[in-house]
Structures are given as structure tokens and as C-alpha cells.
N, CA and C atoms as a LAMMPS dump frame, in Angstrom:
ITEM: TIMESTEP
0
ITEM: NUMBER OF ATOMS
390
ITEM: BOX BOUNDS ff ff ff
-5.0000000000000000e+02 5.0000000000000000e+02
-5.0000000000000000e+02 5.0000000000000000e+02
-5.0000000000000000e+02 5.0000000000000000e+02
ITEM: ATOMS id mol type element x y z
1 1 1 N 0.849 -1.184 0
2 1 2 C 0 0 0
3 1 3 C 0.888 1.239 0
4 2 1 N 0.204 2.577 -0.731
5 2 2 C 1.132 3.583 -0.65
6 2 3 C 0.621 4.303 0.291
7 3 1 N 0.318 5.439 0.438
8 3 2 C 0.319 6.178 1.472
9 3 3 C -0.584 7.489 1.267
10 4 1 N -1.079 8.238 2.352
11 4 2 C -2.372 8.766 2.373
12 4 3 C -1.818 10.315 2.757
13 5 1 N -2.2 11.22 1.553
14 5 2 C -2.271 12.99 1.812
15 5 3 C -3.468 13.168 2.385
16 6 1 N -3.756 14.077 3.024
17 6 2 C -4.673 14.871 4.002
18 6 3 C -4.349 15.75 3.593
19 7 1 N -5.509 16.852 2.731
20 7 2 C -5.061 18.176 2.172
21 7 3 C -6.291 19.069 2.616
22 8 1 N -6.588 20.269 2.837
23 8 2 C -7.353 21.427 3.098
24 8 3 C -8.695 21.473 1.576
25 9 1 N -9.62 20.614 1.661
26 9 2 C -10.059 20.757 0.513
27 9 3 C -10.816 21.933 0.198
28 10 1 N -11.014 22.908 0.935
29 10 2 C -11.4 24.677 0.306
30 10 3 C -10.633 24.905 -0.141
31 11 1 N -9.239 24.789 -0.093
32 11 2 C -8.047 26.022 -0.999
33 11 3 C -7.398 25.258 -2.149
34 12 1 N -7.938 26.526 -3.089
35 12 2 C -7.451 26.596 -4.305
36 12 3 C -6.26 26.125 -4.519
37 13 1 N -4.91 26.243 -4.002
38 13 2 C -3.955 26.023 -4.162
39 13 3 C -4.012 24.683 -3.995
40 14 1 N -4.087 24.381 -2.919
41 14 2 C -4.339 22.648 -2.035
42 14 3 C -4.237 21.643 -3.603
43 15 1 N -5.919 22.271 -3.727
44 15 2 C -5.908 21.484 -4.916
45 15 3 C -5.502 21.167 -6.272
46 16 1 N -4.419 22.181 -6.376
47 16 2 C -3.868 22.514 -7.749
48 16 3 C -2.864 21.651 -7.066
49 17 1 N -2.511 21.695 -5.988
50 17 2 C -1.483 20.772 -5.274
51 17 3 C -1.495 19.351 -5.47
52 18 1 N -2.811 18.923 -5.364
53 18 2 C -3.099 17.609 -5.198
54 18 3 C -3.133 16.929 -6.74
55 19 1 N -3.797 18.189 -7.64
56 19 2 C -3.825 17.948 -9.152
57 19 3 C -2.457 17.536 -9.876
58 20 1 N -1.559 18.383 -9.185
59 20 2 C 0.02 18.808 -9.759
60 20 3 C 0.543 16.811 -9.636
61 21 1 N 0.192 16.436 -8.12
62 21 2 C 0.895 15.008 -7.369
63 21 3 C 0.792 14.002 -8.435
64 22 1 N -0.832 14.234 -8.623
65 22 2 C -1.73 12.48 -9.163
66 22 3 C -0.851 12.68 -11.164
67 23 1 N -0.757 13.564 -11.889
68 23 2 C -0.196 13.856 -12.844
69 23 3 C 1.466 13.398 -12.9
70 24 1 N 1.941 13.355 -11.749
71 24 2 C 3.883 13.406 -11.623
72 24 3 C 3.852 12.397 -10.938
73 25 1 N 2.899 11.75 -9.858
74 25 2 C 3.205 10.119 -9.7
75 25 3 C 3.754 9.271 -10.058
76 26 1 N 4.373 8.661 -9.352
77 26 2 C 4.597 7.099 -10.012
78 26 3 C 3.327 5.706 -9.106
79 27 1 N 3.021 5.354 -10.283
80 27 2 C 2.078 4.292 -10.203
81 27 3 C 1.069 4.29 -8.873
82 28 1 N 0.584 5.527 -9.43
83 28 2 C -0.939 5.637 -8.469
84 28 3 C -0.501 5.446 -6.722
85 29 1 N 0.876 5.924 -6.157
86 29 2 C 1.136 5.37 -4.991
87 29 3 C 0.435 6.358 -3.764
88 30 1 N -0.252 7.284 -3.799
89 30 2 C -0.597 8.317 -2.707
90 30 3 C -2.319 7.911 -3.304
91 31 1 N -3.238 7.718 -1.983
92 31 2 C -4.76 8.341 -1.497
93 31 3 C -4.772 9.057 -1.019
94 32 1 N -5.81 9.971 -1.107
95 32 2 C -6.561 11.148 -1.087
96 32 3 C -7.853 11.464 0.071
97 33 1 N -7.74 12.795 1.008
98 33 2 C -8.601 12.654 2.033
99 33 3 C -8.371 14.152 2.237
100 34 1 N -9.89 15.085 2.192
101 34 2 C -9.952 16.165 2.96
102 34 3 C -9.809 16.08 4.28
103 35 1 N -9.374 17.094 4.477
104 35 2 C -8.777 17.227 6.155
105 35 3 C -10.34 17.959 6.629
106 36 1 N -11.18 18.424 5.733
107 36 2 C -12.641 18.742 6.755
108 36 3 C -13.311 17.654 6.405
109 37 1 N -13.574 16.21 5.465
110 37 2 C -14.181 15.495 5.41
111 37 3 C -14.166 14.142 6.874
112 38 1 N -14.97 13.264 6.638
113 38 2 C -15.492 12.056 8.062
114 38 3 C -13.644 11.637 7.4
115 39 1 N -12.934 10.735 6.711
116 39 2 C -11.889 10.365 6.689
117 39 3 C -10.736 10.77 7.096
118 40 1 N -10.784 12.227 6.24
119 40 2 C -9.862 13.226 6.84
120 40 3 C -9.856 13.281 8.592
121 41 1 N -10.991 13.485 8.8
122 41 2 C -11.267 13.8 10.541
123 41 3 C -10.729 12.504 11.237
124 42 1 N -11.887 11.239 10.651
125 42 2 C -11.11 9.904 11.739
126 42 3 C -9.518 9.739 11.271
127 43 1 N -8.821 10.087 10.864
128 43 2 C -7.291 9.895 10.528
129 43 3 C -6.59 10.5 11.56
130 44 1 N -7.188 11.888 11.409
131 44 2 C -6.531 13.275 12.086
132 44 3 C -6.665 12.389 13.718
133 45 1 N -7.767 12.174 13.664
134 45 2 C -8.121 12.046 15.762
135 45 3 C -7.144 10.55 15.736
136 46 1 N -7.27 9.373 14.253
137 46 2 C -6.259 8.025 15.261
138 46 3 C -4.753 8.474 15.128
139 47 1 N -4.025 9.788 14.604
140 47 2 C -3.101 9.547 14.767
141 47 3 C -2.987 10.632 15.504
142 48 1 N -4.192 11.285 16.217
143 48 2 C -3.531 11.695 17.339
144 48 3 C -3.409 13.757 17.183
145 49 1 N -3.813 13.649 15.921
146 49 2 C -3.42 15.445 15.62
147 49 3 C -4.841 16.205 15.916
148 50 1 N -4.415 17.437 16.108
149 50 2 C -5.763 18.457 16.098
150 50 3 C -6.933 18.413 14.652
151 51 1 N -7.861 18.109 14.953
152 51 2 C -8.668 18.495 14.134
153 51 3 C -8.954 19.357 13.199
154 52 1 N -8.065 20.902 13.623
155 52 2 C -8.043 22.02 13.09
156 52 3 C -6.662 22.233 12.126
157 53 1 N -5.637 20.996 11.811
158 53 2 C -4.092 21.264 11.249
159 53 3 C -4.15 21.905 10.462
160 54 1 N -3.403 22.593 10.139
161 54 2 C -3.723 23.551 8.761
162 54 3 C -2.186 23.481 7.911
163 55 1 N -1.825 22.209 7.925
164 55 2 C -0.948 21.662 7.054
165 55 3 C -1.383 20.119 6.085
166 56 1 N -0.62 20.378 5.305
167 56 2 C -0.769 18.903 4.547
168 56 3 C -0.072 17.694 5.147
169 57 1 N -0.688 16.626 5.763
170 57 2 C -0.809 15.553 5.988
171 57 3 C -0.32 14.311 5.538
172 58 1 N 1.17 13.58 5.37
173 58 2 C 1.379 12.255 5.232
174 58 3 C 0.989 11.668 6.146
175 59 1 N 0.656 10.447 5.678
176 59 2 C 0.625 9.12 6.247
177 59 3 C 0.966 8.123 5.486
178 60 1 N 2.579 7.527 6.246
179 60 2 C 2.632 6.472 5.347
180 60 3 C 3.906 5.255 6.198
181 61 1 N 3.448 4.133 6.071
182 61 2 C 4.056 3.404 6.671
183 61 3 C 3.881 3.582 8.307
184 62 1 N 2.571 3.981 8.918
185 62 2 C 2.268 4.492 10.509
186 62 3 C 3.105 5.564 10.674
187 63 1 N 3.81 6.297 9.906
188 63 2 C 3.952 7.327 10.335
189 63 3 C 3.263 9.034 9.726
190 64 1 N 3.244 9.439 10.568
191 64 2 C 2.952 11.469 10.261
192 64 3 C 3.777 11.951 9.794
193 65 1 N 3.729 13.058 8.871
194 65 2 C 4.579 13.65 8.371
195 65 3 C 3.638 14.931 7.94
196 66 1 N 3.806 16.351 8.573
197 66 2 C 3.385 17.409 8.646
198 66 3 C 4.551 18.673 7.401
199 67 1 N 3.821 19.569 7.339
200 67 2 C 4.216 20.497 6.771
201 67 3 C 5.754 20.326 5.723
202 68 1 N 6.787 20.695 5.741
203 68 2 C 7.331 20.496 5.046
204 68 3 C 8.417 19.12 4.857
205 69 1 N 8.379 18.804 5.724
206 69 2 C 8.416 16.93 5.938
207 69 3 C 7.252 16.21 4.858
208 70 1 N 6.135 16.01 4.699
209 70 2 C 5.26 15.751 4.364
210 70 3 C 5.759 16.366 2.368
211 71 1 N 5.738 17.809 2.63
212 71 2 C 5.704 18.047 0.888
213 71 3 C 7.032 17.58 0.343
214 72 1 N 8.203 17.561 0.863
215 72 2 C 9.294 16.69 0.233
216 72 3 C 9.743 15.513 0.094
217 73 1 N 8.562 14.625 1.178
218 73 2 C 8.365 13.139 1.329
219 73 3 C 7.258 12.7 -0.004
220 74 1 N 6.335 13.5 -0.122
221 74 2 C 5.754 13.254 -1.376
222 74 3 C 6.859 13.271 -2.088
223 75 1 N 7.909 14.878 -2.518
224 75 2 C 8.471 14.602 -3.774
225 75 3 C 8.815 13.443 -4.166
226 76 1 N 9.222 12.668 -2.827
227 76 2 C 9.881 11.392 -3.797
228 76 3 C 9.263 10.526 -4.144
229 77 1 N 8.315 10.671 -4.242
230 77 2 C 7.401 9.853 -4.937
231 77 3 C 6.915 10.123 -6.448
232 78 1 N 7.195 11.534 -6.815
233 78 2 C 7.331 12.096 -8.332
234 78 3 C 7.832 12.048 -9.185
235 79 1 N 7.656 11.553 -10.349
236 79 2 C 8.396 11.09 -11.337
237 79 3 C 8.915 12.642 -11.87
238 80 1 N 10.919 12.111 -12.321
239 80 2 C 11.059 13.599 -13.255
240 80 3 C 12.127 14.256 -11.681
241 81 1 N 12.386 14.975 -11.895
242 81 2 C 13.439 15.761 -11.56
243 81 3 C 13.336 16.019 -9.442
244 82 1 N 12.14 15.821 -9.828
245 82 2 C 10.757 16.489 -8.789
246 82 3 C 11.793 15.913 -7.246
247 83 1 N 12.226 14.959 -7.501
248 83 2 C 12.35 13.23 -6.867
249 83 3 C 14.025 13.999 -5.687
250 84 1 N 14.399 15.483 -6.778
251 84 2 C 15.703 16.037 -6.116
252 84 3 C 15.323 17.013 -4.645
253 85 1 N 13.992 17.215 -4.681
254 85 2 C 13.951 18.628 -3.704
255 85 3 C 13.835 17.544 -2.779
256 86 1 N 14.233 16.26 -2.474
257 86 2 C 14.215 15.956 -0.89
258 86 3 C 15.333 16.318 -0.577
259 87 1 N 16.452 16.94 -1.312
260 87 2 C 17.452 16.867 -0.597
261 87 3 C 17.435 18.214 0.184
262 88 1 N 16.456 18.888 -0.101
263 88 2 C 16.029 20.295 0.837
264 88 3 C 15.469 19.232 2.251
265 89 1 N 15.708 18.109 2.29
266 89 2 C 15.63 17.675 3.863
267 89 3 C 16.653 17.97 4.652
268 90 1 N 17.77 18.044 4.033
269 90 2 C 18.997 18.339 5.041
270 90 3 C 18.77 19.706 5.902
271 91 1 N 18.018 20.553 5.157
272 91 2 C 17.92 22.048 5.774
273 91 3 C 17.153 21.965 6.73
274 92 1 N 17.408 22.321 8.497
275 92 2 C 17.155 22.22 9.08
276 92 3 C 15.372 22.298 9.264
277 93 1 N 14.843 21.764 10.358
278 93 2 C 13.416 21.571 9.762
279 93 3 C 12.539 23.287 10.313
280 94 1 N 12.958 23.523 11.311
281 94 2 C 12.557 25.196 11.407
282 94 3 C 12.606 26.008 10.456
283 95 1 N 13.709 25.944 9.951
284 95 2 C 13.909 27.131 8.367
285 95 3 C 13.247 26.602 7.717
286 96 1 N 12.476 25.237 7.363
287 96 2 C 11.996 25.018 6.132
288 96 3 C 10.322 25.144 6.888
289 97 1 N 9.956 25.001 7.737
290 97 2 C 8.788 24.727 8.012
291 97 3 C 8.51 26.49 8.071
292 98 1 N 9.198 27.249 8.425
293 98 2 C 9.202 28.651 8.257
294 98 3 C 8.787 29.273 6.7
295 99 1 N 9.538 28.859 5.979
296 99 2 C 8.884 28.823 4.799
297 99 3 C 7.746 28.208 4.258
298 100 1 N 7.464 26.851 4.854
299 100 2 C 6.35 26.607 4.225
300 100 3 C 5.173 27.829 5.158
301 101 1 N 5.649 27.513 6.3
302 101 2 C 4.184 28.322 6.856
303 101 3 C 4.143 29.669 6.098
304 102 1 N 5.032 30.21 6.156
305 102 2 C 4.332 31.786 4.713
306 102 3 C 3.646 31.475 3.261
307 103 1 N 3.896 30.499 2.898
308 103 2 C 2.704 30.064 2.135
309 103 3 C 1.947 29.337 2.304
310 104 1 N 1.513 28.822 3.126
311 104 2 C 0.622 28.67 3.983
312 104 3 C -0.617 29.292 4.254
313 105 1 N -0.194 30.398 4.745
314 105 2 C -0.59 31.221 5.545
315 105 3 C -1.072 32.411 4.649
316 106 1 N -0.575 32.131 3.746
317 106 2 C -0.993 33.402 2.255
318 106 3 C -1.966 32.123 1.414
319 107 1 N -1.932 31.177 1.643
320 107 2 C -2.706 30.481 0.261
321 107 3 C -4.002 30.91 -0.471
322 108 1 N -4.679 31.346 0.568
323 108 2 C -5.884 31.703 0.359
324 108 3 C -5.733 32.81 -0.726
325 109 1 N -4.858 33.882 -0.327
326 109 2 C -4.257 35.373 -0.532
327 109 3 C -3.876 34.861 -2.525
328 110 1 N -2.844 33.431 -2.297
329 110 2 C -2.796 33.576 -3.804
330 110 3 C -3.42 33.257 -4.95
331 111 1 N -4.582 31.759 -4.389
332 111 2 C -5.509 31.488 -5.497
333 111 3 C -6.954 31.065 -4.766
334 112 1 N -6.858 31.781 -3.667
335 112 2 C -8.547 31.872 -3.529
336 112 3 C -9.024 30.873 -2.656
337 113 1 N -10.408 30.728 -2.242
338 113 2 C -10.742 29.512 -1.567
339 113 3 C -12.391 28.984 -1.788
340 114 1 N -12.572 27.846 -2.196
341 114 2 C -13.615 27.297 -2.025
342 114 3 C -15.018 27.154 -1.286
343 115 1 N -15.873 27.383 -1.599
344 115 2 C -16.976 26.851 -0.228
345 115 3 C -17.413 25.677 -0.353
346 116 1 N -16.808 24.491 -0.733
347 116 2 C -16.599 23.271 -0.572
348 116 3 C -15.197 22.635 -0.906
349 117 1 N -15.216 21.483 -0.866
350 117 2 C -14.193 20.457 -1.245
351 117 3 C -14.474 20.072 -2.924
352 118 1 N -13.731 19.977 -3.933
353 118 2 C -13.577 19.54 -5.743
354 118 3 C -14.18 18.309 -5.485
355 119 1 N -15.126 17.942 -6.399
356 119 2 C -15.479 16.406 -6.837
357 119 3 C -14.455 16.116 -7.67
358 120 1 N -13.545 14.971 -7.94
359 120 2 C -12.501 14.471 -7.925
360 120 3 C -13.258 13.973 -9.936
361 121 1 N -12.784 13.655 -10.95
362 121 2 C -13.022 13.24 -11.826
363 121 3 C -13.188 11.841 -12.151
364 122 1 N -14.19 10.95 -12.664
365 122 2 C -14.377 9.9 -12.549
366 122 3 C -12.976 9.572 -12.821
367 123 1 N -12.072 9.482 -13.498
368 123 2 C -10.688 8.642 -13.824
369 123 3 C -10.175 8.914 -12.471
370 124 1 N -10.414 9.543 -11.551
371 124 2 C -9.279 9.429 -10.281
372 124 3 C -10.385 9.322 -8.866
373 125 1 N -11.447 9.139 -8.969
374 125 2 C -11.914 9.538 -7.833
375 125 3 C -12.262 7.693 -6.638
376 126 1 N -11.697 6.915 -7.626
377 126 2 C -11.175 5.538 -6.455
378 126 3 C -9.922 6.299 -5.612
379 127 1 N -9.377 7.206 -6.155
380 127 2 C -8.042 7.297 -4.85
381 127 3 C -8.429 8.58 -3.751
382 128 1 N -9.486 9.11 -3.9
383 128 2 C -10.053 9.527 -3.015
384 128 3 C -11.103 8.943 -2.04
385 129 1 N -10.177 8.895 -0.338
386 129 2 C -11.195 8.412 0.098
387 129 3 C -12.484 9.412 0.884
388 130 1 N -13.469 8.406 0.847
389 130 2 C -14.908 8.817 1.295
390 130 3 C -15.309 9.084 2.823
């Protein structure tokens, strides 16, 4: 089994995020779960996190992986060049989580936000769970 994103499904970005993953994959390995949906929520409470995270979400192999841990642990899962920015793991995890939180924290600011969660397209919507 591969492993499960938890993403913010109101923001625009999120989902251009999530669009960008399933496209640069290799072999369908990440599922899919709003962080305000019933899945998203029972995930959040068994592994233990706030209900309210306002980061993107690994899960994989029983473990968490938050904010910028989480987006360079995906990279390597991206086919293509993508597969190099883990080596932005070496950079200490404060400076990088510093950065992610300013975009973050602007997402809304750069492409807007939803009053729901995207219906997923029949070709992908088995890797979203319900």
C-alpha cells in the first residue's frame, strides 16, 4: 500500500497541489482525504493530531509527516526531476517549516478559496477516500 495525503479541501492552491501530485506520480502510490471530510477527521483524531491542522498531511508506513516533511516526502514519490527537492531535507526543519508556513498562511491570498471540497473526476476519484 502507498500512502495517504490529508489536504485542506477549500483552498485553491491545495488542490492545484493535489492535481500537480496524481499527474507526476509514479504508479498511483498516494490516497486522497480532505482534512474537513469524516476520513480526513477519523485519521486526524487516530493519529492523534488536532482536528483544526492547517498543514498537509502524510501518512505512510504508521507514520505522520506534517508540513514540510510531508511536501518533500511526497516529492519522492514524483516522477522527473521532482524526486531532487528531498534533498532540501537536510535544511534544518525550522527554516523550512518557516517557509512553508508563509505560504501557507498566504494560500488563500494567492488562489482563492472554495466553499466546498472539488469532486474528484471519474478517472481518479477511487483514490479519493470517502
Amino acid at each position: 500500500m502507498g500512502a495517504i495525503i490529508l489536504f485542506d479541501g477549500e483552498c485553491n492552491f491545495c488542490n492545484k497541489s493535489i492535481q500537480f501530485i496524481i499527474k507526476r506520480e509514479s504508479h498511483d502510490y498516494f490516497k486522497f482525504a480532505s482534512l474537513q471530510g469524516e476520513v480526513g477527521q477519523n485519521l486526524l483524531k487516530k493519529n492523534q493530531l488536532p482536528l483544526d491542522v492547517d498543514s498537509f498531511v502524510l501518512i505512510k508506513d504508521d507514520r505522520v509527516f506534517l508540513k514540510s516533511d510531508a511536501a518533500l516526502r511526497i516529492c519522492r514519490h514524483l516522477k522527473g526531476l521532482w524526486k531532487l527537492l528531498t534533498i532540501l531535507l537536510i535544511i534544518p526543519r525550522p527554516i523550512r517549516n518557516t517557509v512553508y508556513s508563509i505560504v501557507a498562511n498566504n494560500r488563500y491570498k494567492f488562489m482563492g478559496k472554495r466553499d466546498s471540497c472539488a469532486i474528484p473526476s471519474p478517472e481518479i476519484r477511487n483514490r479519493f477516500l470517502e
